[in-house]
C-alpha positions as CSV (number, residue, x, y, z in Angstrom):
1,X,37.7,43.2,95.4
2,X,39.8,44.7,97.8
3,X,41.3,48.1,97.4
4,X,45.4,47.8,96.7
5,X,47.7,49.7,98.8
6,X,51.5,50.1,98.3
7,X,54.2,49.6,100.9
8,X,57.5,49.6,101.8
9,X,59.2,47.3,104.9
10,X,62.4,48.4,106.4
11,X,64.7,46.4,108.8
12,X,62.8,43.4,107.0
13,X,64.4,40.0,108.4
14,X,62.8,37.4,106.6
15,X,59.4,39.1,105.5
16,X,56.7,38.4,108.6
17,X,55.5,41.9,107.8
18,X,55.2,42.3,103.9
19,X,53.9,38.2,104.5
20,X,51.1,39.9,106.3
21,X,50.5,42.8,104.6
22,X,50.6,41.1,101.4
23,X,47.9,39.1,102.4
24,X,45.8,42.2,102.9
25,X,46.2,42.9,99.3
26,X,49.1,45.5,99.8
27,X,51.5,46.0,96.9
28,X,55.5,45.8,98.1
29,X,57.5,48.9,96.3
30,X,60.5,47.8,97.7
31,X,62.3,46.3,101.3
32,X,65.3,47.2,102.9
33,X,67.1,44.8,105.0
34,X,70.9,44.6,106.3
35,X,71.7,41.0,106.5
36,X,72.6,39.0,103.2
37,X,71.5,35.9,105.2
38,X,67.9,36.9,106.1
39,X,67.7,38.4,102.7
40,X,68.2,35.1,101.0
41,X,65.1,33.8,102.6
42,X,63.3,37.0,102.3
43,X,64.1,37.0,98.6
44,X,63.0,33.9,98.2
45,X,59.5,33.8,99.3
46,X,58.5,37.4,98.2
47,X,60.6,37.8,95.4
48,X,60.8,34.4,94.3
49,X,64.5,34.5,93.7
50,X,66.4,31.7,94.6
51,X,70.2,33.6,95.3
52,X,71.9,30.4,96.0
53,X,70.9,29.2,92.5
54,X,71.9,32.2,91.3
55,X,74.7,32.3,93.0
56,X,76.1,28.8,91.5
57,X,75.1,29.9,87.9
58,X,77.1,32.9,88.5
59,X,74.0,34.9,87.8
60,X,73.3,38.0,88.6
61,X,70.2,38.7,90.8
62,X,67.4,40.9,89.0
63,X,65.5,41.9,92.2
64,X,67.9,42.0,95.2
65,X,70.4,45.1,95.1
66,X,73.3,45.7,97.7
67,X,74.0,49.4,98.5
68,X,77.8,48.2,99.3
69,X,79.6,44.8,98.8
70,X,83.5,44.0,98.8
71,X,82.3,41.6,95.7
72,X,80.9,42.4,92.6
73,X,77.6,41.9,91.5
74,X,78.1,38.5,89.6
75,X,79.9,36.9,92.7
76,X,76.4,36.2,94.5
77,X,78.1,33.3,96.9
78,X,80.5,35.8,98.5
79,X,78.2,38.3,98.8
80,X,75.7,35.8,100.9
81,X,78.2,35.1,103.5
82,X,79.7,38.5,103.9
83,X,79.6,40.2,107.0
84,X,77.8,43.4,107.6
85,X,78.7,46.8,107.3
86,X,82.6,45.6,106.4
87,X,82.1,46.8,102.7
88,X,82.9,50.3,102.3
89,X,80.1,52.8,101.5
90,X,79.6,53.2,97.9
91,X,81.8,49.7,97.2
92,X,80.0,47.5,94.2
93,X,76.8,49.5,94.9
94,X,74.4,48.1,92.4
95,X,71.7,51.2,92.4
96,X,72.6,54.3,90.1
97,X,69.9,57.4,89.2
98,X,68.0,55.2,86.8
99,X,67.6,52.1,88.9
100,X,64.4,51.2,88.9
101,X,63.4,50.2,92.6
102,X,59.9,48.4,92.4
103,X,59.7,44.8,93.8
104,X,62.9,45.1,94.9
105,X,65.4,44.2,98.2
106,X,68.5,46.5,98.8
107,X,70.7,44.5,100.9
108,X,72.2,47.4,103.5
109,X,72.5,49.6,106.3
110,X,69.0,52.1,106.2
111,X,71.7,55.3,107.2
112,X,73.2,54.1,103.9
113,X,70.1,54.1,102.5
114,X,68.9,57.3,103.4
115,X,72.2,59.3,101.8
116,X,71.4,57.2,98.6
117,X,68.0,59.0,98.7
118,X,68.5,62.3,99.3
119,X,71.6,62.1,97.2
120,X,69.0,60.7,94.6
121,X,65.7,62.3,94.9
122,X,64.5,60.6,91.9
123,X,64.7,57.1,93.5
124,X,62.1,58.4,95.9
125,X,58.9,56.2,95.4
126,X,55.9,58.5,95.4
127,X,52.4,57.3,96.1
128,X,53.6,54.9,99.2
129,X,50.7,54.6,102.0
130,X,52.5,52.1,104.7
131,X,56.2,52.0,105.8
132,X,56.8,49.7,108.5
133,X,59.6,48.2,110.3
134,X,60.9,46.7,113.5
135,X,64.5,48.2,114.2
136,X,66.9,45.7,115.8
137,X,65.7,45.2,119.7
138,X,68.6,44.4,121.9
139,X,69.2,47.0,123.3
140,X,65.2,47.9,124.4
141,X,65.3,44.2,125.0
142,X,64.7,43.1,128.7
143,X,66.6,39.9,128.1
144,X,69.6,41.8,126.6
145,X,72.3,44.4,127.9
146,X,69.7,47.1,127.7
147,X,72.6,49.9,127.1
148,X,71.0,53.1,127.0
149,X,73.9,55.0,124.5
150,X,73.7,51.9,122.2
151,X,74.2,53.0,118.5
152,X,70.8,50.4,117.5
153,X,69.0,52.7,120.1
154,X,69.5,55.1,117.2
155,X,67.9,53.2,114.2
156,X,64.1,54.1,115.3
157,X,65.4,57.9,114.4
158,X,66.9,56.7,111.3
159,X,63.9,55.2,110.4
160,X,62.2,58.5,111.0
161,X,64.4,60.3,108.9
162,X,63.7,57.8,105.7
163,X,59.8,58.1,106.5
164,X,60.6,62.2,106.2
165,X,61.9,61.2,103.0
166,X,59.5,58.9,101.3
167,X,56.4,61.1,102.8
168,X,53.8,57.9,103.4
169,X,49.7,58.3,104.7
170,X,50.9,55.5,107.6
171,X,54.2,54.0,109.6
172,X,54.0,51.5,111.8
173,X,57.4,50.4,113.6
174,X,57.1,47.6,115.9
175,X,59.5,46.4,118.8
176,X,59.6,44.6,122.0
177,X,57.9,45.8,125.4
178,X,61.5,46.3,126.7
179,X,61.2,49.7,124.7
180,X,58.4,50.6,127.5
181,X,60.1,50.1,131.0
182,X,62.7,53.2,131.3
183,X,66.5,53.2,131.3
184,X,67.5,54.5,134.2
185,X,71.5,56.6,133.9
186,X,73.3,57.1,136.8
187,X,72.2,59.9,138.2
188,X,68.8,58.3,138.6
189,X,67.0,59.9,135.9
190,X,64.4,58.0,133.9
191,X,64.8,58.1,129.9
192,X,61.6,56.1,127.8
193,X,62.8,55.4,124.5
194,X,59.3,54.7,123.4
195,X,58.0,57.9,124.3
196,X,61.2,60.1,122.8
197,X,60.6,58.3,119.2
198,X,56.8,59.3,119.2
199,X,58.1,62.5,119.9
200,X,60.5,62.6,117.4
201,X,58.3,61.4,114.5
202,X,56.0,63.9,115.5
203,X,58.3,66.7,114.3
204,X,58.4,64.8,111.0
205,X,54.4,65.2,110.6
206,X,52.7,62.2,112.2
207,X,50.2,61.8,114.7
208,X,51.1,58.6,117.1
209,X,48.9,56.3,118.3
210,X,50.9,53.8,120.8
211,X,50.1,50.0,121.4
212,X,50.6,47.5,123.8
213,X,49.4,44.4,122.0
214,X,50.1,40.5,122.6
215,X,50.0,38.3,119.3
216,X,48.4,35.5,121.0
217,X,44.9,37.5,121.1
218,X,44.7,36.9,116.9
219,X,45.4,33.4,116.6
220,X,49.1,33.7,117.2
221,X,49.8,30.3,118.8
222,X,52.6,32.3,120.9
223,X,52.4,34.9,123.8
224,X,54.2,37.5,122.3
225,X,53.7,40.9,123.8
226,X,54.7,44.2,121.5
227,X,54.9,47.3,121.4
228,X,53.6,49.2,118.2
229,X,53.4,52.6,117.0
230,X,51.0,53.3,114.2
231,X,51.6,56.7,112.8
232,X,49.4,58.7,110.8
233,X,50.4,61.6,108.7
234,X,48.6,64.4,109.8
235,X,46.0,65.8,107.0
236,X,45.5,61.7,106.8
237,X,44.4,61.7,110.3
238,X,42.2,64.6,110.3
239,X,40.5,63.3,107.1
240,X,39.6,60.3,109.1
241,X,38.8,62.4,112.3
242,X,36.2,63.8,110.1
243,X,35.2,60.9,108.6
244,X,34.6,59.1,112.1
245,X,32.8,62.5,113.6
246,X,29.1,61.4,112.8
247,X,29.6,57.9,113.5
248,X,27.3,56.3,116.3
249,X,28.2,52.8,116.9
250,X,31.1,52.2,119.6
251,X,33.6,51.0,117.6
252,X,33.1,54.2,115.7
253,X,33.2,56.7,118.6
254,X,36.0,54.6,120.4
255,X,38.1,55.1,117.1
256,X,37.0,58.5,117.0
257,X,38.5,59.3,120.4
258,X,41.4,58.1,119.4
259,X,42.4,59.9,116.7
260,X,41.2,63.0,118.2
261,X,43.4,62.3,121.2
262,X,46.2,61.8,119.5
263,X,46.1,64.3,117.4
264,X,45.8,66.2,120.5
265,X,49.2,65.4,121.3
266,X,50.4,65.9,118.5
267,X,49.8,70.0,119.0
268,X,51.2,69.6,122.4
269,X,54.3,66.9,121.9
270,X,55.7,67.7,125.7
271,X,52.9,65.8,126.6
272,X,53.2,62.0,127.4
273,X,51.4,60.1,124.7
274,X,48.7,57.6,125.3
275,X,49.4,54.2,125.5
276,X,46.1,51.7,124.8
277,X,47.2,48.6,126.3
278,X,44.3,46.9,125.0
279,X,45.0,43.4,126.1
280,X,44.9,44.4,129.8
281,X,41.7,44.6,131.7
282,X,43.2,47.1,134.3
283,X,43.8,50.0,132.1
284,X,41.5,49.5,128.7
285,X,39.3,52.6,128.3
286,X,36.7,53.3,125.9
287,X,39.4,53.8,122.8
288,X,40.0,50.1,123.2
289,X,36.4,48.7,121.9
290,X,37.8,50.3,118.6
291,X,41.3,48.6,118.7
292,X,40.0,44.8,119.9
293,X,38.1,44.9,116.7
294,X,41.6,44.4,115.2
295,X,43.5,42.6,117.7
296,X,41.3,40.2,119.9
297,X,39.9,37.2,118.0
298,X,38.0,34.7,119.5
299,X,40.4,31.7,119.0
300,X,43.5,31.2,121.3
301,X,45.5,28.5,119.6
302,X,47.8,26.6,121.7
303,X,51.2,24.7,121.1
304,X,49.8,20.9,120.2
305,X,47.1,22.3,118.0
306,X,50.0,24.3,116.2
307,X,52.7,21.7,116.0
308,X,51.8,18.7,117.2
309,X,50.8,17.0,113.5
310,X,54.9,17.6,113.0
311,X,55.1,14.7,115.0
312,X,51.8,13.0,116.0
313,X,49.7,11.7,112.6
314,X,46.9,11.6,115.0
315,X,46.6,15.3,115.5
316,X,45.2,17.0,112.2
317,X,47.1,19.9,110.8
318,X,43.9,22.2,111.3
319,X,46.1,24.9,112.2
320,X,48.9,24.9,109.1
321,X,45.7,23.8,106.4
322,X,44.3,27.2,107.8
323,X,48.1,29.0,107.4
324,X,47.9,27.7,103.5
325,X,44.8,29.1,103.2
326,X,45.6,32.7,104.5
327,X,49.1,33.4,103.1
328,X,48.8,31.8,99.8
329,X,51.5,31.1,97.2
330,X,52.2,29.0,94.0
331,X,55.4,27.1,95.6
332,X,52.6,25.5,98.0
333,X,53.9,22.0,98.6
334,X,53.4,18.8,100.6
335,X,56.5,18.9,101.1
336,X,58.1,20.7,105.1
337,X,61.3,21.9,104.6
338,X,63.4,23.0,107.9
339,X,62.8,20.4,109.7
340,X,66.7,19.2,110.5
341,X,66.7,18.3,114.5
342,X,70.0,19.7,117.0
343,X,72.3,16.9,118.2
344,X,72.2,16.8,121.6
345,X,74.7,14.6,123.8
346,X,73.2,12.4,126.3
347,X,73.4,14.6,129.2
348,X,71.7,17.2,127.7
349,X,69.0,15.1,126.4
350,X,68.4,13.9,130.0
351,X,68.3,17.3,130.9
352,X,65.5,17.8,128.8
353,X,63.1,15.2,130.0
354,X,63.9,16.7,133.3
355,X,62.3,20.4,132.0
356,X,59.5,18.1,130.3
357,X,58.2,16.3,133.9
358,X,58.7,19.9,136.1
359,X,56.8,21.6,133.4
360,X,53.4,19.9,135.3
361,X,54.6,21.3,138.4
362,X,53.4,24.3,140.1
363,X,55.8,27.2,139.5
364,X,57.1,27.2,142.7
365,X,58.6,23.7,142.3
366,X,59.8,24.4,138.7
367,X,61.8,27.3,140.3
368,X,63.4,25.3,143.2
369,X,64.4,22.6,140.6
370,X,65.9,24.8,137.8
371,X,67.7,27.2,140.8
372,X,69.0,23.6,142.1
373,X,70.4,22.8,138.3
374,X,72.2,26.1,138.2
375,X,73.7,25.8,141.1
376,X,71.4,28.7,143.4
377,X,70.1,26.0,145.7
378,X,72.1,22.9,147.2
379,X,69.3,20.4,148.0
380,X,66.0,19.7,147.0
381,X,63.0,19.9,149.9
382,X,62.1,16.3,150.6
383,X,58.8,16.8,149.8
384,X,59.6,17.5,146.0
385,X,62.6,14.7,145.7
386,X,59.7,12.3,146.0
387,X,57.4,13.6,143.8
388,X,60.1,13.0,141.0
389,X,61.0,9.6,142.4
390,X,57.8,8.9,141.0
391,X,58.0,9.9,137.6
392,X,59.8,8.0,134.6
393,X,63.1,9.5,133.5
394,X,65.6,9.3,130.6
395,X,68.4,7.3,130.5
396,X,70.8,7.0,127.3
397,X,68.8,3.6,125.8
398,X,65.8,3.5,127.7
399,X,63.0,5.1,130.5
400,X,63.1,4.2,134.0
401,X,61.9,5.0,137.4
402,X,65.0,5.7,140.1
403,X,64.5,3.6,142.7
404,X,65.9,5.6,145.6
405,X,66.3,9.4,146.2
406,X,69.9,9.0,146.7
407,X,70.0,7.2,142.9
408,X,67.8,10.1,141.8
409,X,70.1,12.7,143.5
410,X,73.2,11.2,140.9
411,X,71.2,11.8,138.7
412,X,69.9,15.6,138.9
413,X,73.7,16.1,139.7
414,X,74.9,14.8,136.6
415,X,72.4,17.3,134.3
416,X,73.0,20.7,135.9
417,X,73.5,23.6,134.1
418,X,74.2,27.1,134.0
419,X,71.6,28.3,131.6
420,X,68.5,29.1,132.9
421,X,66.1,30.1,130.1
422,X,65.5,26.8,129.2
423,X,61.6,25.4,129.5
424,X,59.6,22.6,128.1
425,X,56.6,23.8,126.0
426,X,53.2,23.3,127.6
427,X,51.3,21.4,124.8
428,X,48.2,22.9,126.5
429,X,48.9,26.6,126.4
430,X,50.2,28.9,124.1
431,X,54.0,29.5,123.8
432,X,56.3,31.8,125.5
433,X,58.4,34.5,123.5
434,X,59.9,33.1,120.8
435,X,63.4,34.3,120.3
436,X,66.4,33.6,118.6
437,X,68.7,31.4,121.3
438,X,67.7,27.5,119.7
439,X,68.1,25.5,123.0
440,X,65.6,28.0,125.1
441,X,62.4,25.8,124.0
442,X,62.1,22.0,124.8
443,X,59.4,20.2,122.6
444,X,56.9,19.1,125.2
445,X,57.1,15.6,124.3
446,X,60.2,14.7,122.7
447,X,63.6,15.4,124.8
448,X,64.8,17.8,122.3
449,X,64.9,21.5,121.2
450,X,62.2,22.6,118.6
451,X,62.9,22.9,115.3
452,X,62.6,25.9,112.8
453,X,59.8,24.9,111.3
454,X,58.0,24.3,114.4
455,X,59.5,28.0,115.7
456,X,57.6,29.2,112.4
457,X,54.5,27.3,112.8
458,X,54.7,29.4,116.9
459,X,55.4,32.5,114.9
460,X,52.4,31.7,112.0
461,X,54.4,31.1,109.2
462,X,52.9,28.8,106.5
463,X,54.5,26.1,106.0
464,X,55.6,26.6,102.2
465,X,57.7,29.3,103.3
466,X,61.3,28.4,103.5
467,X,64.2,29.7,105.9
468,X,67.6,29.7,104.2
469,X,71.2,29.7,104.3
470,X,72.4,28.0,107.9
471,X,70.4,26.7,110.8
472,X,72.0,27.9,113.5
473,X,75.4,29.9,114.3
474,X,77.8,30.1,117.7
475,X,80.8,32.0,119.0
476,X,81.8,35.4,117.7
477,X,79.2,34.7,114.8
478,X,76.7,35.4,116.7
479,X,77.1,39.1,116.5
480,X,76.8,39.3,112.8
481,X,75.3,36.3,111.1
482,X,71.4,35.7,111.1
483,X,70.8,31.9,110.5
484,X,67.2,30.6,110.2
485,X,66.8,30.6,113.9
486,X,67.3,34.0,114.7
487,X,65.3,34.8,111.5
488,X,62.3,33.2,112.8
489,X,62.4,34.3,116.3
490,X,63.4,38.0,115.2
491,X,60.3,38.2,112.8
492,X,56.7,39.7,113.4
493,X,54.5,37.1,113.5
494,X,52.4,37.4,110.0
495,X,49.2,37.2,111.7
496,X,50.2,40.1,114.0
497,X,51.3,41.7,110.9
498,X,48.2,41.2,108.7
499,X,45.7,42.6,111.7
500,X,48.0,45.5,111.3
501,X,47.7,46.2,107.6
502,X,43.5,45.3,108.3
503,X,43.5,48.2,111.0
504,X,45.4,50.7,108.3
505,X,43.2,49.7,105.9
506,X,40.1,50.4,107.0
507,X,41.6,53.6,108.4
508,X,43.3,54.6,104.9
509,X,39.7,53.9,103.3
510,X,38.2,56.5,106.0
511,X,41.1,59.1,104.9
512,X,39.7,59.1,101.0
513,X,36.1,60.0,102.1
């Protein structure tokens, strides 16, 4: 039997971490997460405590605290759609000195969180070996506004300051690449976020060790690329440094030298830490054998293999049979939930089948037809006009082939477009980045965005688990609400997330010896 470890996730979404670790037979003290409306799904699954039933038996929940609410604890349905951060701290708080915090969600902000702690030293689990956490990404995020002075850009350090707190063997925090490439200010000088957080959770004790990993490498049927950062309290790491010093197989040495480096710069912190970007043949060194142990698998799972039984009863559903199997659960049913489809207008659906016929073309034609649909390029080379004459299009009641390239020119004209991130799936390949936009991915053979549970099934989410409160949001919303679409593409992947807690594992067995 496994030995049991005990963890804690902040900035939780919907659970893809404690999904993960939980399959690696980790215990979950407690999670911390700031949105009501990923908390209902995370509550859900985890916990299993339905808040919307609670909510219209006017029940209060046992195992989901806020920190703050404008509501009080009984009104559950106000308290799922409320906005973020607009309660007052200290309003309706539902924890006191003798709350007792085990298998628990507090529903808040983590600077919150930390006050109520230190405020509160009693409510400080003891014991804990993993913290993890992914703090919000936008502004680290490539795709996104990238603002160096943005207050999220400060959440890794609060993160840091609850890990000072709570004192665990291991943290991992996990992010997008975008945390890698430096912001730039305007005097030309170069600031990496990635590197100023190792830094920083140096001073509070713990030896870094810096990834570059891509979830697609253990079975993720997605080409997801992230950054993590595993850090190792330091008497933990030397007790494995120890451990690891008379070990003579490579995987043994390679881990070896990789403790001992980083611990290295951990005694000299002005020092740029090492980053093992494992997945790249270019710059792997000899502390990589140890690391693609963990996170290179010999499967690479592609997009029909993950969702194509959704849709096709001739494609078997090897791949969600093999989910069921790995994150188990008592609510497993044959019946998929989440599978409600976007109602597209005709235009938009013909747009679609256009994305689904480039994406057989080489790259350089996919680029001259999506910069001629936004507007970037006025015409079409000849050369490529007839190339789609030939292929059958959408029309709003049937298929057809256009008969002229004049007739196909009305056409393309009528379903331009300014967005531009927009792609059909390759049925053939794994996916690209899941994120939270719901129009970005076209379903490689029906004209139509993917679904949620088909994002989940790219991001390795068993199929019993169930994404609640709305589908999708717009407008102002955006900023604040977290429907089931962002809650999927903002989550770790749980097979990411369960090579993760294998890694620690093996490494927190090492640290007892």
């Amino acid at each position: 039997m496994k030995q049991r470890f005990r963890s804690i996730e902040l900035f939780a979404g919907c659970g893809g971490m404690s999904l993960g670790f939980h399959s690696e037979n980790y215990e979950l003290v407690f999670a911390n997460e700031l949105s009501p409306m990923a908390s209902e799904t995370f509550a859900f699954n985890l916990l299993g405590e339905d808040l919307k039933d609670k909510a219209n038996a006017k029940v209060v929940p046992q195992k989901v605290l806020w920190l703050s609410s404008q509501y009080p604890r009984d009104d559950v349905s106000k308290r799922l759609n409320e906005r973020p951060l607009v309660a007052k701290v200290g309003l309706n708080c539902d924890i006191d000195q003798n709350t007792y915090l085990n298998n628990k969600l507090i529903v808040g902000n983590i600077i919150e969180l930390n006050t109520l702690l230190r405020t509160n030293p009693n409510l400080i689990p003891k014991d804990i070996d993993v913290v993890s956490g992914g703090p919000p990404c936008q502004s680290f995020s490539m795709s996104g506004l990238r603002k160096k002075d943005d207050p999220k850009n400060q959440l890794p350090f609060a993160f840091a300051e609850f890990v000072s707190l709570v004192k665990p063997k291991f943290v991992v925090l996990e992010n997008v690449t975008g945390i890698l490439r430096p912001f730039v200010d305007n005097d030309g000088n170069k600031y990496h976020a990635w590197i100023e957080i190792s830094r920083y959770f140096v001073t509070k004790g713990y030896v870094p060790i810096c990834l570059h990993v891509n979830s697609k490498y253990v079975g993720v049927p997605q080409s997801r690329p992230r950054f993590i950062m595993i850090g190792i309290e330091l008497s933990v790491a030397r007790n494995i440094k120890k451990h690891l010093s008379d070990s003579s197989d490579l995987v043994g040495i390679s881990n070896f030298e990789m403790i001992d480096q980083s611990i290295r710069f951990f005694d000299s912190p002005h020092n740029i830490p090492i980053l093992y970007d494992i997945h790249n043949p270019k710059k792997q060194t000899l502390f990589d054998q140890g690391l693609l142990s963990f996170f290179k698998t010999n499967i690479l799972r592609d997009v029909r293999s993950a969702i194509g039984d959704l849709t096709d009863s001739n494609i078997a559903p090897t791949y969600s049979n093999y989910l069921s199997s790995v994150f188990t659960n008592s609510k497993q049913t044959t019946l998929i939930e989440n599978r409600d489809l976007a109602n597209c207008i005709d235009i938009t659906t013909k747009r679609f089948k256009l994305y689904q016929i480039i994406s057989r073309y080489e790259s350089k034609d996919r680029s001259l037809v999506k910069m001629f649909l936004s507007g970037k390029l006025s015409d079409l080379p000849n050369e490529l006009l007839v190339k789609l004459l030939n292929e059958e299009f959408l029309t709003k009641t049937s298929s057809i082939k256009f008969s002229s390239v004049d007739d196909l020119k009305k056409h393309l004209e009528l379903v331009k477009t300014k967005k531009r991130s927009q792609l059909a799936l390759n049925p053939n390949q794994p996916s690209p980045t899941i994120q939270s936009n719901p129009d970005d991915l076209i379903h490689y053979q029906e004209p139509r965005p993917i679904n949620v549970r088909e994002m989940a099934r790219l991001q390795s989410f068993p199929d019993w688990f169930v994404f609640k409160s709305k589908r999708t949001t717009g407008g102002d919303r955006r900023k604040f609400e977290v429907p089931q679409q962002t809650q999927v593409g903002n989550a770790v992947p749980p097979l990411l997330a369960k090579q993760i807690a294998k890694f620690i594992s093996e490494l927190l067995v090492m640290s007892e010896h």
